[in-house]
N, C-alpha and C positions, 0 to 999 in steps of 0.2 A: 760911488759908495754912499756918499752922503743923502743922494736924493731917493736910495731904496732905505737906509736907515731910519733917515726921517719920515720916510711913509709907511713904511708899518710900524715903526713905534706910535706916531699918530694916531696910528688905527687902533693898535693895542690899546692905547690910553682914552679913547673913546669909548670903548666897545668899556674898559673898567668901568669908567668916570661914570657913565649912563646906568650901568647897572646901580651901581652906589646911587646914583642920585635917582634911583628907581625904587631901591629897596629898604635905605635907612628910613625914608619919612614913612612906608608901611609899618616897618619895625616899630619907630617909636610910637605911632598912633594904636602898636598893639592889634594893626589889622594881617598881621605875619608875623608868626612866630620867630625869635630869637634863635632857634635850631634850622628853622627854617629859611631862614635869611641868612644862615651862615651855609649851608648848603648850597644854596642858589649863587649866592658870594664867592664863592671860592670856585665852582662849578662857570661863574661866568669869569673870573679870571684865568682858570685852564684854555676857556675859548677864547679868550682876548689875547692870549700869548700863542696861542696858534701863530699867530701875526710872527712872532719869532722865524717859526719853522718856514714860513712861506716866504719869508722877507732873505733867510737864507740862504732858500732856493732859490730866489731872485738874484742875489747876490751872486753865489756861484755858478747860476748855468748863463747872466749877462754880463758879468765883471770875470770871473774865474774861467771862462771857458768852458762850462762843464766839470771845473777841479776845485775840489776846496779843502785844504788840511783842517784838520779837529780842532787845531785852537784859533785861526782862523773863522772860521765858521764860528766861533765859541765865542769871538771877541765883536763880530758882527751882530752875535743873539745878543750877549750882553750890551751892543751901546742900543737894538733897538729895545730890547726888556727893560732898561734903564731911561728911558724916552718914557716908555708909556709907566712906568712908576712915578717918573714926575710929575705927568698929567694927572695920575689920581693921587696921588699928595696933593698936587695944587688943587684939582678941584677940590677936594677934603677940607683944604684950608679956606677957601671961601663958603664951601657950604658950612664949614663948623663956624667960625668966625662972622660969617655975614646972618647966617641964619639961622641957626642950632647954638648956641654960645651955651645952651641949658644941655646940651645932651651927656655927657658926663653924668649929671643930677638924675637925666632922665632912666639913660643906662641903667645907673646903680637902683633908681627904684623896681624897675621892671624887672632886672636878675634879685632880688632882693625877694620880690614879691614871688617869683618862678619855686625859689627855695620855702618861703612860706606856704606855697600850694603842696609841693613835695611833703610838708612836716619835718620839717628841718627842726629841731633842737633850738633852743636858745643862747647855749652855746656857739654853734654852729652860726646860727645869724648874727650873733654879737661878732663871733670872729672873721664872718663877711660884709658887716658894717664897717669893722675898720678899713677892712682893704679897701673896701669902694669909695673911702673917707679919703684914704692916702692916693689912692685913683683919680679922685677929682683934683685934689691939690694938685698931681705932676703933672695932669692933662690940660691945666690953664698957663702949662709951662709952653710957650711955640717950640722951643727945640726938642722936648720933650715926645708932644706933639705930635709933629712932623716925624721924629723918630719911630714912634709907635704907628703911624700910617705909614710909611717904608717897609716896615719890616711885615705889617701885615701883606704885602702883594709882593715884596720882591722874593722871597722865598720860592712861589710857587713860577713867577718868572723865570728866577735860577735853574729848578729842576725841568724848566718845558725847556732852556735853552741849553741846557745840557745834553738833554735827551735827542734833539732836534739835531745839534753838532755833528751827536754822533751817529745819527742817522746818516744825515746828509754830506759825509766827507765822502769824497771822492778824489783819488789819484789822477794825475796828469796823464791822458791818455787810453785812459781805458772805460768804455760804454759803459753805460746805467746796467746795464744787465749784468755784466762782469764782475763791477762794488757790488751789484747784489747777492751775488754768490759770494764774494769773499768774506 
């Protein structure tokens, strides 16, 4: 189990990590859109968690026999979804910290400037100065951090490992075609 867990989480967290270190420095140079790079973001951690479903199936049709109960299955997506969360955390934290230390500052110009294109009010911008104010202060917190980078991928981890479980359980004894009818 261990050696199907750690090789598609791997993979998962490659397939993250590459995209991130693909897309943020577009973003911030302003040559990709901020909607657009959350598209594309979120679009390549759906494929990177594929890695879940397949690692899964790997699990249950060469460890289970061919069988694998729901939470089983569920506890296997989760350790590899939780593998490749860590890889994009870590990578996160070396590229914020080793290379990006300003991207906080940068963020909040860019969304800043998006709502000044809009015609935002003055209001409206003062009341999104602050937040980006108290933004950067908790983002030069690591725990803080590290927490706001988890929670941005493990979510959609969650829901591909969820979904994958319950595709892929299968009873002892009974062919792929059989689960698929029932």
């Amino acid at each position: 189990m261990k050696r199907i867990v750690w090789k598609f989480g791997l993979i998962a967290g490659v397939i993250v990590a590459g995209m991130m270190a693909i897309t943020v420095p577009l973003c911030m140079t302003q040559a990709l859109d901020f909607s657009i790079s959350a598209a594309i973001g979120y679009s390549s951690m759906v494929l990177a968690f594929l890695a879940v479903f397949f690692g899964i199936r790997s699990y249950r049709d060469k460890v289970g026999g061919g069988a694998i109960t729901f939470l089983r299955a569920l506890g296997v997506g989760l350790l590899i979804a939780l593998i490749g969360c860590a890889v994009y955390v870590v990578s996160w934290e070396i590229v914020f910290w080793g290379f990006m230390p300003d991207f906080a500052d940068k963020y909040a110009a860019v969304s800043l400037e998006h709502l000044k294109a809009k015609g935002a009010s003055a209001e409206t911008l003062a009341a999104e100065t602050a937040k980006m104010e108290e933004f950067k202060r908790l983002y030069q917190n690591p725990f803080f951090n590290v927490g706001m980078t988890f929670m941005e991928v493990f979510p959609v981890a969650l829901i591909v490992t969820l979904v994958s479980a319950a595709i892929l359980r299968r009873k002892p004894g009974l062919p792929a075609a059989a689960t698929a009818m029932a």
